[in-house]
C-alpha positions in Angstrom: 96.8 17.5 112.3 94.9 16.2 108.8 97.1 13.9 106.8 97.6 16.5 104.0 99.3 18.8 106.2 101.4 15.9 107.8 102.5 14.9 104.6 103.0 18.3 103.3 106.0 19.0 106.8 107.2 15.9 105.7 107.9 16.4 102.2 109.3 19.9 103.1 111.6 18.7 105.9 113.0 16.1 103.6 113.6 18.1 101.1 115.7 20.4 103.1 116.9 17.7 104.7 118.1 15.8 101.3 120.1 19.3 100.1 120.4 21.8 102.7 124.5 21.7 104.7 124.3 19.4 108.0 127.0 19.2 110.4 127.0 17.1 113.2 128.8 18.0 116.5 132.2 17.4 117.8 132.8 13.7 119.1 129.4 12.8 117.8 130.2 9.3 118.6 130.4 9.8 121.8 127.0 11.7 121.8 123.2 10.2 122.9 120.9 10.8 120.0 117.0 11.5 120.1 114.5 11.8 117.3 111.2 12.4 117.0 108.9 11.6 113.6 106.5 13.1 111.8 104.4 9.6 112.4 100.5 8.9 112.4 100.5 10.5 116.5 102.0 13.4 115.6 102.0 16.6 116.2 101.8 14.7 120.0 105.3 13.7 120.5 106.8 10.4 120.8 110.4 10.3 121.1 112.6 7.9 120.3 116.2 8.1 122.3 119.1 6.3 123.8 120.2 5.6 119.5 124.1 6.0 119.0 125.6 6.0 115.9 129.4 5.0 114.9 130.1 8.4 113.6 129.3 11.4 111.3 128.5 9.7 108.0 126.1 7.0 110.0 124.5 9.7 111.7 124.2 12.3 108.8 122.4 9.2 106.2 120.2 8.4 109.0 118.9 12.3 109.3 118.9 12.6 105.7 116.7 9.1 105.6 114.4 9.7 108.2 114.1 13.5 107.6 113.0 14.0 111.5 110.4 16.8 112.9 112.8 16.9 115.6 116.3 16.1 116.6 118.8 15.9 120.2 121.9 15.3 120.8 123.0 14.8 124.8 125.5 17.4 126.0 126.9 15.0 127.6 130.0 12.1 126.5 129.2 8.6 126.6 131.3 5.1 126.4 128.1 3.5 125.2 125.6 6.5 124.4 122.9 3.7 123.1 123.1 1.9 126.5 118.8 1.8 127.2 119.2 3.2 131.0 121.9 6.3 131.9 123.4 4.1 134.8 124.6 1.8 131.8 126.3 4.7 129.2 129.1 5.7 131.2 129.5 9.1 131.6 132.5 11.1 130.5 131.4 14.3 130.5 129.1 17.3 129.5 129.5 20.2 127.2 128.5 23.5 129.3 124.8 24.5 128.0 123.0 27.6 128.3 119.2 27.7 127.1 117.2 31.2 127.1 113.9 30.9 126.2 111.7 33.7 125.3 108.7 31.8 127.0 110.5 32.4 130.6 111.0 35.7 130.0 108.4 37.7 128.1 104.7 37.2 126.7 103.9 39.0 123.5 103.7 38.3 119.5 106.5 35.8 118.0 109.0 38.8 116.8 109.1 40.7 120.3 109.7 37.7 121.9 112.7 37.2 119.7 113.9 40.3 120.0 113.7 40.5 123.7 115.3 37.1 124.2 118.0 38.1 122.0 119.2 41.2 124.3 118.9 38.2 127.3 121.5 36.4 124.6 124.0 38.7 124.5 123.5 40.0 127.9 124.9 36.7 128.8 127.6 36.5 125.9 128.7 40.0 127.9 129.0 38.1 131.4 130.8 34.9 130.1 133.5 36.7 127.9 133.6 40.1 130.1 133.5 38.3 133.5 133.6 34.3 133.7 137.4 34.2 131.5 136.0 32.6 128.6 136.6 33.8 125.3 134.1 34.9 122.3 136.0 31.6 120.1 134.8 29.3 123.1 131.3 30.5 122.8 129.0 29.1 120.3 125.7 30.3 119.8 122.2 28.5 118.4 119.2 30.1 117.7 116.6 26.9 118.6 114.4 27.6 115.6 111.6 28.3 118.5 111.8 30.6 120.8 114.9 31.4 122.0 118.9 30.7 121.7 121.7 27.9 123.0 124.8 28.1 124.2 127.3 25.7 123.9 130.8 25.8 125.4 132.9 22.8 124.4 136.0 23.3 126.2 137.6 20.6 128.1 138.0 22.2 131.6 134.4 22.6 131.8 132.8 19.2 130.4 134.0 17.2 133.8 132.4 19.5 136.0 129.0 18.4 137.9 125.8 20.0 138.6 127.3 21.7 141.6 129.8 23.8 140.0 127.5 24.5 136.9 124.7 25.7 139.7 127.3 28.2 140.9 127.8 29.7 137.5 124.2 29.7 136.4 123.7 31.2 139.8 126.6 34.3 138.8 124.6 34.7 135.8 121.1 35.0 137.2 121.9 37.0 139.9 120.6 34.2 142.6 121.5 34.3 146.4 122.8 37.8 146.3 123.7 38.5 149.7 123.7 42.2 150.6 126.3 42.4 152.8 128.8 41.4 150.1 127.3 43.2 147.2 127.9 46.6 149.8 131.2 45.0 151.2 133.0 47.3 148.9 132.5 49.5 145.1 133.8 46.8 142.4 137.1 48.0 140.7 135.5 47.7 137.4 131.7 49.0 135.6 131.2 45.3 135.5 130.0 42.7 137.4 127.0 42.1 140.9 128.7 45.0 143.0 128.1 47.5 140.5 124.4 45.9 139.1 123.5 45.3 142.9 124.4 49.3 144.1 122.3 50.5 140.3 119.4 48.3 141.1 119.0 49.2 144.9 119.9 53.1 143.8 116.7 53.0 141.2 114.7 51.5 143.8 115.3 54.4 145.8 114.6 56.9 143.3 111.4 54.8 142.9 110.4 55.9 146.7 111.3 59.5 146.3 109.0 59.7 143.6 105.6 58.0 145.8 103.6 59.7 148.2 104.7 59.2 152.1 101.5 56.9 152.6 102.3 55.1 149.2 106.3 54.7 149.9 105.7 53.5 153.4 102.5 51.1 152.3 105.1 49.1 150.4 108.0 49.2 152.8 105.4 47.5 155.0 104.6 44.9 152.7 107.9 43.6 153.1 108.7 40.4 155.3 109.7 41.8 158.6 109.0 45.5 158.1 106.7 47.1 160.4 105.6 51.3 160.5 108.7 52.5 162.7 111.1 50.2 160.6 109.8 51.9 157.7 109.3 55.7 159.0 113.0 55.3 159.6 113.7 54.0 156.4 112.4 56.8 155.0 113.9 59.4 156.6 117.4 58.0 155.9 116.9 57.4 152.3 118.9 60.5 150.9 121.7 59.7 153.1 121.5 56.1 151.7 121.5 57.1 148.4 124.4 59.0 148.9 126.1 56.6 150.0 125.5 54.3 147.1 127.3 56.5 144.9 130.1 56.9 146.9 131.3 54.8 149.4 128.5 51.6 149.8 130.6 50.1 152.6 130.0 52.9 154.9 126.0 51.5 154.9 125.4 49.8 158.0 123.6 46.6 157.5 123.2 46.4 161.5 121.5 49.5 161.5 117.5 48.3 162.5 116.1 49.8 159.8 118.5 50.2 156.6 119.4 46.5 157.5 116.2 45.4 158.1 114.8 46.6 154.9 117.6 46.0 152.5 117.5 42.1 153.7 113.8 42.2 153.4 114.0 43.4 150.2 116.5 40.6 149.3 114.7 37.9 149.8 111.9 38.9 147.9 111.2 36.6 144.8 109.3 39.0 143.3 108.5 42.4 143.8 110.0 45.8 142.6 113.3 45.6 143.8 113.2 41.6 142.6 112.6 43.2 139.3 115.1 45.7 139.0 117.5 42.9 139.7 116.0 41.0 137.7 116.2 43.1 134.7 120.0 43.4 135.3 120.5 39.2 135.0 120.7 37.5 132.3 117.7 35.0 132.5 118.6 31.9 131.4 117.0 28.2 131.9 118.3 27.4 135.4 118.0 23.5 135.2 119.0 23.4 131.4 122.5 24.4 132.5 122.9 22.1 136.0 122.2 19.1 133.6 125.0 17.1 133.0 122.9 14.8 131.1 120.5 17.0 128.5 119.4 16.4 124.8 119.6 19.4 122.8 118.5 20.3 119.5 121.4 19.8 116.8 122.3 22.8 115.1 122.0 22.7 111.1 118.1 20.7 111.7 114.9 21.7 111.8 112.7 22.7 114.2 109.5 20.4 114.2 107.6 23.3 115.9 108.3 26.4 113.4 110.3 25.0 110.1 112.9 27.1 110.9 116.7 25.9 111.2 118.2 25.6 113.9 121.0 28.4 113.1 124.8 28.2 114.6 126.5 32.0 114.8 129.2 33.4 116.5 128.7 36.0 119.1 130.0 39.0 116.7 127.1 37.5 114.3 124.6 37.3 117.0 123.4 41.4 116.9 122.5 41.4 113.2 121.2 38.1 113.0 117.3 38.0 112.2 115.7 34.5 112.7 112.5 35.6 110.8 115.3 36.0 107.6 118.1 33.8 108.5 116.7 31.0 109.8 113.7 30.2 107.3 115.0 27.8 104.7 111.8 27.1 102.7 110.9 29.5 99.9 108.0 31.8 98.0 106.2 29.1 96.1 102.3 29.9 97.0 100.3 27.4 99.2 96.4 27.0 100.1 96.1 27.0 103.5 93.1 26.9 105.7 94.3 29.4 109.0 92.2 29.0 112.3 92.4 32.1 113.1 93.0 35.9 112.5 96.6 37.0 112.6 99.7 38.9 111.9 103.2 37.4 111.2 106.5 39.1 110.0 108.7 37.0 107.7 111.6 37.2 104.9 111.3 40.6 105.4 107.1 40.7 104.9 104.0 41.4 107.2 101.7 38.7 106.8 97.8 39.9 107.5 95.8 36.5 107.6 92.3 36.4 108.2 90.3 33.5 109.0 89.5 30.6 106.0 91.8 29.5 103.4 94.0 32.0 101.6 97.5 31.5 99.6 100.7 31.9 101.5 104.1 31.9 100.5 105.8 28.0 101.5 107.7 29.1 104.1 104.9 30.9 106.1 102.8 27.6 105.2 105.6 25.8 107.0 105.2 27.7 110.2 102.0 27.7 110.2 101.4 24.4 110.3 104.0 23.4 112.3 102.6 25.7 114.9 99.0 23.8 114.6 97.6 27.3 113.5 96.6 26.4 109.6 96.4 23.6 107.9 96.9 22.4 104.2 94.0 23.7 102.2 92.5 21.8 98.9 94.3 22.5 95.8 98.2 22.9 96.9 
């Protein structure tokens, strides 16, 4: 990064960071704090952690001082959260932390990756507040200012629980370790929940079959683990009756059967794969290890993000369908900036296509902003 476009986040970042409305978390005291500067190494990042400070005011003049590129909080409570080793802070405790991140779910340009990794977002609002007992006021949501969204329970039955009892839940929500014979033990009493998404995945992947050719259908029956011609011939010819079944009664399927059993388990313990996908498709996919640790930094919400110039926005989960990062997160204005831009491209913002070729060409600030911060321009001459 050339010093004029170093010097240009800087200025930007503290300007936002001079006026714009900070709020620190609960208990932010008790908090591990993180930064990381826009310094002579950067965009390469150096962070600088285990910092505590006695309180809000403390904490909020030292953001507003050091206007950071980035900034972390832990999830986690601390009696001395600027001990320099973990074994020293004494742990009290961990907020509950979702992270879903476009990056592990879909490849594409920077808007459908925010729209898909949205519909992950509430997908998993649905399952906490429609199936896991907590309630829409319990669930805060973050868009990072990246690529995806945080979600932060605070409530005090969850922060003493330990990475065991977080992997269960993170393990409800991504569908992991389903075991067939449970999901088909009995039809769920309600339209929610992994009976229900279990019997709709395994009835498309049925319908899937009916539509290939008998060489085709029984060429990937035999590519599962275990599942030889016969076993597969025989699947076949019970797949109607299967089906059937599904709809109505999916404990009447006999898992003991040779071949319905033998498939259905083969087809479980695929990682990937059609029926993988299917299932897949019916999770919510959020950042396994992000939630198990009782321990993470995560960005604070109200800052910047060092890697876009957007904020890091808090919503509620009613605000969360009509929120539009590309609008509500960009904090920096119209005012037109030289840039030089490595490369051809296309970017939606404030409301705006963006068609940049190549060379240096005037932008408004905040696409500057992004640019930059994403390494893909840098500050032209004359700004």
């Amino acid at each position: 990064m050339k010093a004029a476009t170093l010097e240009f986040l800087k200025q930007r970042f503290a300007e936002y960071y001079r006026t714009g409305m900070l709020t620190a978390p609960p208990s932010a005291g008790q908090r591990e704090w993180a930064f990381v500067f826009f310094d002579a190494a950067y965009p390469d990042i150096r962070m600088r952690r285990h910092i505590g400070f006695p309180g809000n005011d403390a904490l909020l003049e030292y953001v507003r001082s050091m206007a950071p590129a980035h900034l972390y909080y832990s999830s986690a409570y601390y009696t001395l959260p600027h001990a320099p080793t973990m074994g020293e802070k004494g742990w009290l405790g961990a907020d509950l932390i979702f992270d879903l991140d476009a990056d592990h779910i879909v490849r594409g340009p920077y808007d459908v990756m925010l729209s898909r990794v949205k519909e992950e977002t509430v997908k998993l609002i649905d399952m906490l507040t429609g199936e896991l007992g907590f309630s829409e006021q319990e669930v805060g949501v973050v868009f990072s200012g990246g690529r995806g969204y945080h979600i932060h329970i605070r409530e005090i039955a969850v922060r003493g629980w330990g990475s065991s009892e977080r992997r269960e839940l993170i393990d409800y929500v991504c569908g992991i370790g389903l075991d067939p014979a449970v999901m088909l033990s009995r039809p769920s009493p309600s339209p929610r929940g992994w009976h229900q998404r279990y019997i709709a995945a395994l009835t498309e992947y049925l319908l899937r079959l009916e539509g290939l050719e008998q060489k085709e259908a029984l060429s990937e029956l035999m590519a599962l683990d275990g599942v030889g011609k016969v076993t597969a011939e025989e699947f076949l010819k019970r797949a109607a009756r299967l089906k059937e079944a599904l709809s109505t009664n999916p404990a009447a399927i006999n898992l003991k059967d040779f071949a319905v059993g033998k498939v259905i388990r083969a087809l479980g313990g695929q990682q990937e794969g059609t029926f993988a996908s299917l299932l897949r498709e019916k999770a919510a996919l959020a950042d396994e290890p992000v939630t198990t640790d009782i321990k993470r930094l995560i960005r604070m919400p109200t800052s910047l993000h060092g890697g876009s110039g957007f904020r890091v926005t808090p919503l509620t989960a009613k605000e969360l369908p009509l929120f539009d990062p590309l609008t509500d997160a960009v904090v920096f204005g119209t005012r037109e900036v030289r840039i030089d831009c490595s490369r051809d491209l296309s970017m939606p913002l404030l409301g705006n296509e963006y068609r940049l070729g190549q060379g240096t060409g005037m932008v408004p600030e905040a696409l500057a902003v992004f640019l930059c911060c994403r390494g893909l321009a840098e500050i032209g001459g004359g700004s």
